[in-house]
C-alpha positions in Angstrom: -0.8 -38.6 -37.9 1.4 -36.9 -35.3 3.4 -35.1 -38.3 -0.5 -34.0 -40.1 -1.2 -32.5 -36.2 1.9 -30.2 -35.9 1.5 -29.4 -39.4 -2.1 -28.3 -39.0 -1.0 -26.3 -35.3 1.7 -24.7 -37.5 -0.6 -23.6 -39.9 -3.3 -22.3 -37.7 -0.7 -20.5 -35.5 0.6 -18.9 -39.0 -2.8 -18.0 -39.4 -4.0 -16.5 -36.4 -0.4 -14.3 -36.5 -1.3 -13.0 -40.0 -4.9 -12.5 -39.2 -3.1 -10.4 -36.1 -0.6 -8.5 -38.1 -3.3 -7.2 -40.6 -5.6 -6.2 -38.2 -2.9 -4.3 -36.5 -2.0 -2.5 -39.9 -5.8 -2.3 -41.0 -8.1 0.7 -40.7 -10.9 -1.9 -40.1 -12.3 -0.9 -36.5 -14.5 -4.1 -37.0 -11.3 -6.2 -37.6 -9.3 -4.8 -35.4 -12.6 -5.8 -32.7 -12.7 -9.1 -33.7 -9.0 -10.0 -33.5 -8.8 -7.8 -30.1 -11.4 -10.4 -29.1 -9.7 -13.5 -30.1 -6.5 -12.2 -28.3 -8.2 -11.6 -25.3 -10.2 -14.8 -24.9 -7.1 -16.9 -25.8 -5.1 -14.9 -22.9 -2.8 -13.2 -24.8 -3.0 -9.8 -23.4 0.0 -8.2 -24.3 -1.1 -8.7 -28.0 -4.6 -7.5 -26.8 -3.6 -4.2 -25.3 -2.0 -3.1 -28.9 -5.1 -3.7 -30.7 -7.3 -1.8 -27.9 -5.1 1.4 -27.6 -6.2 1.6 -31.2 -10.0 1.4 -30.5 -10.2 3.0 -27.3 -10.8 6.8 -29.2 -12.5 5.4 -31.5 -14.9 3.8 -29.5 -15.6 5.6 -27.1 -19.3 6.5 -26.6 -20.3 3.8 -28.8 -22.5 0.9 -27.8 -19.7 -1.7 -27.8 -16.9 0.4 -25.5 -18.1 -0.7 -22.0 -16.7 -4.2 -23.2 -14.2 -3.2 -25.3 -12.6 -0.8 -22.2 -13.7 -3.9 -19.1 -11.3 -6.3 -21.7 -8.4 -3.3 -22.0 -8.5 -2.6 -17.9 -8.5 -6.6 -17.6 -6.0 -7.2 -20.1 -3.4 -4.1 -18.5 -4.2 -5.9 -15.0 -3.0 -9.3 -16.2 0.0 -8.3 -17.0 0.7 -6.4 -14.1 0.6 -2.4 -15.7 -1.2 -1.2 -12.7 -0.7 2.3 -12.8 -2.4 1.7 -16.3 -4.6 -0.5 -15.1 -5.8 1.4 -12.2 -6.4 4.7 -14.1 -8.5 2.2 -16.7 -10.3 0.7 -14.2 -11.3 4.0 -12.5 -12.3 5.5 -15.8 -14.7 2.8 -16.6 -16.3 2.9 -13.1 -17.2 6.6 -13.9 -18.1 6.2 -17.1 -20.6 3.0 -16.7 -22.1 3.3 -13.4 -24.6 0.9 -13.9 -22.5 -1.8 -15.3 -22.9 -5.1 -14.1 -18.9 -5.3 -14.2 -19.0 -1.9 -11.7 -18.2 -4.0 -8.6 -15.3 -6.0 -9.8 -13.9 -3.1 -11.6 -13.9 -1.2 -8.4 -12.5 -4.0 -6.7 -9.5 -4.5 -9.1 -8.8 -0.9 -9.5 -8.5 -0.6 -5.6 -6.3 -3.9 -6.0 -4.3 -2.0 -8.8 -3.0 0.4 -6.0 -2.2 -2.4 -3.4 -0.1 -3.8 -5.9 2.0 -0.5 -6.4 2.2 -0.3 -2.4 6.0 -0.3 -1.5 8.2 -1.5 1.1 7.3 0.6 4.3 10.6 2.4 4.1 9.3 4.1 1.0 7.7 6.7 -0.1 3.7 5.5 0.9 1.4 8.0 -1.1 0.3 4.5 -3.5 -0.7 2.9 0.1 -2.7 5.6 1.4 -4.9 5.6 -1.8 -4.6 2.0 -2.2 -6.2 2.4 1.3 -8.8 4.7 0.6 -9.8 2.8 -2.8 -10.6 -0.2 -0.5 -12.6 1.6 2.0 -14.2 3.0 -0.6 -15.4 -0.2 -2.3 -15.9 -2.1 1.7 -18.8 1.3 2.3 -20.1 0.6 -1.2 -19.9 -3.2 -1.7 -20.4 -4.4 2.2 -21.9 -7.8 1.1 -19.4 -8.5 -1.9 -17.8 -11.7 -1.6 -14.5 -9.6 -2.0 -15.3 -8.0 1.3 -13.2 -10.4 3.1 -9.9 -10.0 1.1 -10.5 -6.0 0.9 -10.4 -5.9 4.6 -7.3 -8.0 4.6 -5.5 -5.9 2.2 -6.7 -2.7 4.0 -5.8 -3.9 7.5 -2.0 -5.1 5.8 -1.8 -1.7 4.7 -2.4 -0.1 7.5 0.2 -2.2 9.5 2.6 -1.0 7.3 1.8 2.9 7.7 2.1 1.9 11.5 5.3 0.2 10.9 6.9 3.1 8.9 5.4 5.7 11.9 7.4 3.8 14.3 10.4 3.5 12.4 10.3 7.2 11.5 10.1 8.0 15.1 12.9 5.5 16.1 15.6 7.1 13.3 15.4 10.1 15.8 16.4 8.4 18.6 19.3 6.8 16.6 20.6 9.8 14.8 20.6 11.6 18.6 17.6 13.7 17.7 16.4 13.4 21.2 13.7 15.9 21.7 12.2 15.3 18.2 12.4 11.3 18.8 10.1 12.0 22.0 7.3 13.9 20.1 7.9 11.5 17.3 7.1 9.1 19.9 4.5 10.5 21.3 2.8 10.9 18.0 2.9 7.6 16.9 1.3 6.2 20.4 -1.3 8.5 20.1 -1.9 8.0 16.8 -2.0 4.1 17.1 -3.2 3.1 20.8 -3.6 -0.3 20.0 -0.1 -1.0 18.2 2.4 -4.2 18.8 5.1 -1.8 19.1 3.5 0.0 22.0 6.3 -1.3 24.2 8.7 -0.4 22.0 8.1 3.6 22.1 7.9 3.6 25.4 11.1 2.2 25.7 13.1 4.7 23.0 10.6 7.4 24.0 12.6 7.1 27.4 15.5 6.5 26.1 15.3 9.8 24.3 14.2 11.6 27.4 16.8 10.0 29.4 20.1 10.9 27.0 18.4 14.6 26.3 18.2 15.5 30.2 21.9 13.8 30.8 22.7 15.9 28.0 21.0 18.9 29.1 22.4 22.6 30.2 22.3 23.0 33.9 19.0 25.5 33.9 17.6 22.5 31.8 18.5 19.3 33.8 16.0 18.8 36.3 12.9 19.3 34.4 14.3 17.0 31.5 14.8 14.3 34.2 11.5 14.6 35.1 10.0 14.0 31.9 12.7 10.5 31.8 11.4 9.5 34.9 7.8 10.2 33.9 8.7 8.5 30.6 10.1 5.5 32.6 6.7 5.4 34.6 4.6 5.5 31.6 6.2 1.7 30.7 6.3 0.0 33.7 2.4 0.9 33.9 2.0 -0.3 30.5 3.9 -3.3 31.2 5.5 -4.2 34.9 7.5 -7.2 33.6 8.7 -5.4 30.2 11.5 -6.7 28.3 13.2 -3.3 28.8 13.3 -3.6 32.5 16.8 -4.1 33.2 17.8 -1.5 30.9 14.9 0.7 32.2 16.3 0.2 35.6 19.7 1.4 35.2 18.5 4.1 33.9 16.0 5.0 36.6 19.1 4.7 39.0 21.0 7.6 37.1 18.1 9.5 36.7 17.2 9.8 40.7 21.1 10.4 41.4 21.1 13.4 39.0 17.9 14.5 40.7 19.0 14.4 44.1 21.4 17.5 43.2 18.1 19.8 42.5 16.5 18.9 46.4 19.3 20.0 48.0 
């Protein structure tokens, strides 16, 4: 019995990959359909994608492509093209407006661009629309029940522009870029008020202040250590019992010896 079963898998396997192959080869768009079909409803979406790159021109405008092009975009997703994907997905949102697939294809097409997000040390032009594809569909869709993970996804994202803003600012400050560290600096605390890493800039924002005015030409000097000591002011405010305070300290100390030359 066991032997008939395998036999009979074998067979229908043979089957379904001949039924495949011609279908592939055939000039039957009906065929070619109806095996697309099959491929996709089994999960076999590599197989899938061949057939429907074959009948997406041809299909186009006809009753049947708003299926046949939700299947190809689903199909590229599953197997992770998403720069394919995402283009396929935006074309069919623009195409079938009215589809009762429109949310989820906005959705996915939004999540395409997520996925292509990089590390934050890279280049983030796929995060920023990845970002704006989600805000997008969150004004559209605001009671989908993907609201929840778009607003996770958007919020992740922008933690990693924040992330890469600080960083940026901080490879100033480590290649001895002083003055461009401290407007980097000032940037990014502008830019992101509310940020984890508040403490942080302050810290290397005086940092920078306080090695550019040691640094500094005589006619220079005084005003730089100004701006440290105004830059070491700015974090104790923010935080009297920072983790920077020793440091900050020490620093201070140099700072109000250099300045005692200039009130003479």
């Amino acid at each position: 019995m066991k032997k008939f079963l395998a036999l009979f898998v074998l067979v229908a396997f043979a089957s379904s990959c001949s039924q495949y192959q011609k279908a592939l080869k055939s000039d039957d768009t009906s065929l070619k359909l109806e095996q697309a079909t099959k491929m996709y409803d089994a999960k076999k979406y590599a197989k899938a994608i061949r057939l429907f790159e074959q009948l997406s021109p041809v299909y186009k405008g006809k009753p049947q492509a708003e299926r046949l092009f939700y299947m190809y975009s689903q199909s590229l997703y599953k197997t992770e093209q998403y720069y394919l994907a995402g283009y396929q997905f935006e074309s069919f949102a623009s195409s079938y407006p009215k589809s009762q697939k429109m949310e989820e294809a906005s959705f996915l097409g939004a999540k395409c661009f997520v996925q292509l997000s990089p590390v934050y040390s890279l280049d983030q032009t796929d995060t920023y629309k990845a970002i704006d594809k989600l805000q997008s569909f969150i004004d559209t869709y605001p009671a989908s029940a993907n609201l929840a993970e778009a607003n996770s996804m958007a919020k992740t994202l922008r933690e990693k522009l924040e992330k890469k803003a600080y960083e940026n600012a901080k490879i100033y400050n480590n290649i001895s870029d002083y003055k461009a560290a401290m407007v980097a600096f000032d940037n990014f605390i502008v830019n992101y008020p509310g940020t984890p890493y508040k403490e942080k800039a302050l810290f290397y924002k005086l940092d920078s202040a306080y090695n550019l005015a040691l640094n500094s030409v005589p006619e220079k000097m005084e005003e730089r250590l100004k701006n440290a000591k105004q830059a070491y002011l700015s974090l104790v405010k923010f935080k009297a019992d920072t983790e920077y305070k020793s440091k900050a300290d020490q620093m201070l100390a140099i700072i109000d010896k250099n300045l005692q030359q200039f009130s003479k």
